[in-house]
C-alpha positions as CSV (number, residue, x, y, z in Angstrom):
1,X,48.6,56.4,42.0
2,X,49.3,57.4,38.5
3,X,51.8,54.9,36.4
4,X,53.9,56.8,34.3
5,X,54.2,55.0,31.7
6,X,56.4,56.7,29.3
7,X,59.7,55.3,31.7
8,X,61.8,54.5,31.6
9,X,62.2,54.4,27.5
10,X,58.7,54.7,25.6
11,X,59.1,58.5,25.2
12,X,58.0,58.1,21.9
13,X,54.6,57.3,22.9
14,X,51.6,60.3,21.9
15,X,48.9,58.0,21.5
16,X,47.6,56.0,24.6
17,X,44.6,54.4,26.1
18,X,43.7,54.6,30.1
19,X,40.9,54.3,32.3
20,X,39.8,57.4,34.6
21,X,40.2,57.2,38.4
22,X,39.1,60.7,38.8
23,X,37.4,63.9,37.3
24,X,36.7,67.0,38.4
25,X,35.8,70.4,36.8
26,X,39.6,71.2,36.7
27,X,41.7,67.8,36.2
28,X,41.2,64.2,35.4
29,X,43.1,61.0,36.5
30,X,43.9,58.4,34.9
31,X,45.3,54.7,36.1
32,X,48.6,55.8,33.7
33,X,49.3,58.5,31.1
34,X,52.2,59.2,28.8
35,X,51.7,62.8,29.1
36,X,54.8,64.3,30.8
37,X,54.0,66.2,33.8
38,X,55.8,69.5,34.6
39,X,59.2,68.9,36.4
40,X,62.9,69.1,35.9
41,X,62.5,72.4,34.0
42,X,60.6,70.4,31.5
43,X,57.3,71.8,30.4
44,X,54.0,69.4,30.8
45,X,52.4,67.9,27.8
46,X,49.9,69.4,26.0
47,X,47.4,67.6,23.9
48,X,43.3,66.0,24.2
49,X,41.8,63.5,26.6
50,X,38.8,61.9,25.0
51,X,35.9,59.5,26.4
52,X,32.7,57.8,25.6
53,X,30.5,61.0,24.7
54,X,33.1,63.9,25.7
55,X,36.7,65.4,25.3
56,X,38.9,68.4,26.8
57,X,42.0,69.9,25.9
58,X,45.1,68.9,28.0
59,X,46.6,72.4,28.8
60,X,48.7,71.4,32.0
61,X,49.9,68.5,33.8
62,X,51.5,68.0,37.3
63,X,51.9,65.3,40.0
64,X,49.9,65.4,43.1
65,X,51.4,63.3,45.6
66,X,51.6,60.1,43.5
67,X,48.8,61.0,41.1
68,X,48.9,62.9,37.6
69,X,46.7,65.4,37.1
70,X,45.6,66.3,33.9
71,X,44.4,70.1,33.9
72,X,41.1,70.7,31.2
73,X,39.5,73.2,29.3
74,X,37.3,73.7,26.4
75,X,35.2,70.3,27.8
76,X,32.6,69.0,25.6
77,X,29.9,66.7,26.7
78,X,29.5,65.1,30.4
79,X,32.7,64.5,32.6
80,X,33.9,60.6,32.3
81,X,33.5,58.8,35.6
82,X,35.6,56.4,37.4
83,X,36.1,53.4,35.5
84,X,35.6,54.5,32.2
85,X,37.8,54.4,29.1
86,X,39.5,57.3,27.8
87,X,42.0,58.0,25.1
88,X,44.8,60.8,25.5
89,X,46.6,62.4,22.4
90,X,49.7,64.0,23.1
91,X,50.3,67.2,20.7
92,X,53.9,64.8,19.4
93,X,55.0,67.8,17.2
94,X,55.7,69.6,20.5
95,X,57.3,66.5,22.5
96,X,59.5,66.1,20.0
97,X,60.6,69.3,20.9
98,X,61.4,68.7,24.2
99,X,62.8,65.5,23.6
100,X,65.7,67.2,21.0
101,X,65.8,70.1,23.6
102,X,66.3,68.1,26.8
103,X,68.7,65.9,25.0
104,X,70.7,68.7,23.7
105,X,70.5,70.2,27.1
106,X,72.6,66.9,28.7
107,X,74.9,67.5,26.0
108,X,75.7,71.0,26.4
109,X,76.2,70.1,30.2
110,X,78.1,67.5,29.9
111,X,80.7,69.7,27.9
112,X,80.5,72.4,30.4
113,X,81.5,70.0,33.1
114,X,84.5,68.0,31.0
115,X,85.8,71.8,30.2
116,X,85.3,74.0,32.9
117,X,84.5,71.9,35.9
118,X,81.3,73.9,36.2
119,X,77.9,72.2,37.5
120,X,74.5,72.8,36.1
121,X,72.5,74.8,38.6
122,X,69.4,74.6,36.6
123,X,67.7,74.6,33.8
124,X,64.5,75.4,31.7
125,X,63.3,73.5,28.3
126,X,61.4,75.1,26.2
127,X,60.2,74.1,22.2
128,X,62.0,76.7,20.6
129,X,65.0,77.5,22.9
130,X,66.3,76.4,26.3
131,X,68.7,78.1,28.9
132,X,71.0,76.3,31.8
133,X,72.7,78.1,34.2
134,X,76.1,76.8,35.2
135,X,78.0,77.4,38.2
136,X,81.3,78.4,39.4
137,X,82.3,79.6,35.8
138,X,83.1,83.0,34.6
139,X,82.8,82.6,30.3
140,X,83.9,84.4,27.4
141,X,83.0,84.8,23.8
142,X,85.7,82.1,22.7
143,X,84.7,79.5,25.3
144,X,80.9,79.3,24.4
145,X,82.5,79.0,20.7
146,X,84.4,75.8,22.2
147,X,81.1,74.6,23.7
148,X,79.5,75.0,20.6
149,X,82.0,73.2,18.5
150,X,82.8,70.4,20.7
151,X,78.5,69.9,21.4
152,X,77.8,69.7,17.8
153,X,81.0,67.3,17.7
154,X,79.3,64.8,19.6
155,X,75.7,65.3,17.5
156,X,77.9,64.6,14.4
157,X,78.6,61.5,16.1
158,X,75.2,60.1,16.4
159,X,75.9,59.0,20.0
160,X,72.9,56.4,21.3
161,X,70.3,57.5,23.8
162,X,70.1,54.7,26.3
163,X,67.1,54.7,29.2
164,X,67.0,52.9,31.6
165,X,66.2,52.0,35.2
166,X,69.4,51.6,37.7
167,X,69.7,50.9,41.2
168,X,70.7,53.9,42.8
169,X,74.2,52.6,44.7
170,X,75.1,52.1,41.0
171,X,74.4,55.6,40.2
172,X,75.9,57.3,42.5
173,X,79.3,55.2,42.0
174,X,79.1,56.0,38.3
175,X,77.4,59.8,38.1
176,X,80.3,62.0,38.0
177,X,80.6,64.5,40.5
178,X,78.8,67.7,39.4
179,X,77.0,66.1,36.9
180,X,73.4,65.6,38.9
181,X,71.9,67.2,42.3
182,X,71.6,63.3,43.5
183,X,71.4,64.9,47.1
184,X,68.0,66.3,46.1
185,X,66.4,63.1,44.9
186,X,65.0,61.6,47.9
187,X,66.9,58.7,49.4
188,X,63.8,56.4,48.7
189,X,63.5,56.7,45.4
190,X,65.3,53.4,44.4
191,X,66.0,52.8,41.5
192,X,66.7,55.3,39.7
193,X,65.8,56.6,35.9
194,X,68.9,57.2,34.2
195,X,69.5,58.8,30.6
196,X,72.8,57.9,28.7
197,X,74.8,58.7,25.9
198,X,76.8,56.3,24.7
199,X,80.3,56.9,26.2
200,X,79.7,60.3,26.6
201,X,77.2,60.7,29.2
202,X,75.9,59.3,32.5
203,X,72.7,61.2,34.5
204,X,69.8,60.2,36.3
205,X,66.6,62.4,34.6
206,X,62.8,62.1,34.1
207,X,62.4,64.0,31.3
208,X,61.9,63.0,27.4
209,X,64.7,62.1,25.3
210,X,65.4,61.4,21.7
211,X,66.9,57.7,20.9
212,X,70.5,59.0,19.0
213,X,72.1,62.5,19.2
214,X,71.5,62.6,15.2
215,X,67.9,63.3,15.9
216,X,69.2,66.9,17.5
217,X,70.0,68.8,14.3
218,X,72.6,71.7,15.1
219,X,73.1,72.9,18.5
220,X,73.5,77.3,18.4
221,X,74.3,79.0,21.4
222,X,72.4,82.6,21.0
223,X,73.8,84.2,24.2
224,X,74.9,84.2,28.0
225,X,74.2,86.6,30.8
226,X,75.9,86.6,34.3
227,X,73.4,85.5,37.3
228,X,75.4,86.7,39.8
229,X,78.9,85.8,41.3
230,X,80.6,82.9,39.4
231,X,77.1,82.1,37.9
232,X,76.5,82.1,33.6
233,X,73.2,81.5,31.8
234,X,74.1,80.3,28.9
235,X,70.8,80.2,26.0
236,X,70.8,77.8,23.0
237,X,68.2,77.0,20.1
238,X,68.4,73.7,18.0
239,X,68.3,74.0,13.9
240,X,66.8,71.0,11.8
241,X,68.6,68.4,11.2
C-alpha cells in the first residue's frame, strides 16, 4: 500500500525521496509519493521519477486499490527494481495551480451554500480555470456578481488554510448540511481529512490546498450554463495575486 504522504498538510511538498515496490512497462510504485493522484475532480500530478541509472516522465497518477500508480513515458535507462531508491519531482508550478484553484473552488462553494442554499454536485479543477456545478439553484447575472464580490471578500481577508485529520463523528456533527457528499465516503474511512478556513469554512477533502486565502489572487467568474432542471455550472479563473 502506497502512503500518501502529502496528508494531511505537507501539500507543499514537490521534491521527495521513496523506494520502489513495483515497476512495470506502464506504472511504478512506490512505498509513498507526494504526487496527487487523480480524484475529487482534481487532476493527478505531473512531474519525473528518477533512479540509480534511469528516469521517466510522470504523466498520470491514480490509486489502485490501496496502491499509487505512477503512469511513465519517455523511460531512459533500465526499469528500477523493488527495493531501490528513487526520487520523484513534482512539476510545483502546476500544483500550485491546483492548490489556488481547489482552494478557491471551497470558497466559491461555500458562498453558494450561505446564499442560495444550493449544494455542490460536482466539480472539476483545472490549472487555468475550474467549473462547479450547483444544485437546486436557478442564477442570474446579478447573483454570480454577489458571488463574486462576497468570494473575493473573504480572499481580501487572508483567511487561514487549516488541514487536518478528524474523527469522522466530529465531522459529520460540524459539516454543514449540503456542504460535502459525506454519504459517499465510505463508512470505514475513519478519520477523516478535513480542509478549513478559518471561520469560514468546514469540509472534508483530499485534494491540495494553499495555507491562507491571500495566496488565491482575484477570484473571476467567466460564465454559467444551465445543466438541466434546477442545475448551474458556474466557470471561474483566478488572476495573480
Amino acid at each position: 500500500m502506497t502512503e500518501q504522504r502529502y496528508l494531511p498538510d505537507e501539500d507543499d511538498v514537490t521534491e521527495f525521496e521513496a523506494t520502489v515496490t513495483e515497476a512495470t512497462d506502464d506504472y511504478v510504485v512506490l512505498d509513498g509519493t507526494y504526487f496527487y493522484p487523480e480524484g475529487g475532480g482534481q487532476p493527478a500530478d505531473r512531474g519525473e521519477l528518477s533512479w540509480d541509472g534511469g528516469r521517466a516522465r510522470v504523466t498520470k497518477v491514480r490509486k489502485n486499490h490501496g496502491d499509487v500508480r505512477h503512469y511513465v513515458e519517455d523511460v531512459e535507462g533500465d526499469l528500477p527494481g523493488p527495493g531501490d531508491a528513487a526520487r520523484g519531482d513534482i512539476d510545483d508550478e502546476r500544483r500550485a495551480a491546483h492548490r489556488r484553484m481547489h482552494t478557491a473552488q471551497h470558497v466559491v462553494s461555500r458562498v453558494v451554500l450561505d446564499e442560495y442554499g444550493a449544494t455542490t454536485a460536482g466539480n472539476q479543477i483545472h490549472a487555468d480555470r475550474s467549473r462547479i456545478d450547483f444544485e437546486p439553484v436557478d442564477f442570474d447575472d446579478a447573483d454570480l456578481e454577489r458571488i463574486e464580490r462576497l468570494a473575493n471578500d473573504a480572499v481580501e481577508r487572508d483567511l487561514a488554510v487549516t488541514k487536518a485529520e478528524r474523527p469522522r463523528a466530529e465531522v459529520e456533527e460540524r459539516t454543514d448540511e449540503g456542504r460535502a457528499l459525506l454519504d459517499r465516503i465510505p463508512d470505514h474511512v475513519d478519520p477523516l481529512r478535513v480542509v478549513e478556513i478559518e471561520g469560514f469554512d468546514y469540509c472534508p477533502c483530499g485534494g491540495t490546498h494553499v495555507d491562507s486565502l491571500g495566496e488565491l489572487g482575484r477570484i473571476e467568474i467567466t460564465g454559467r450554463e444551465s445543466k438541466g432542471e434546477a442545475t448551474e455550472r458556474v466557470e471561474f479563473e483566478l488572476r495573480a495575486p
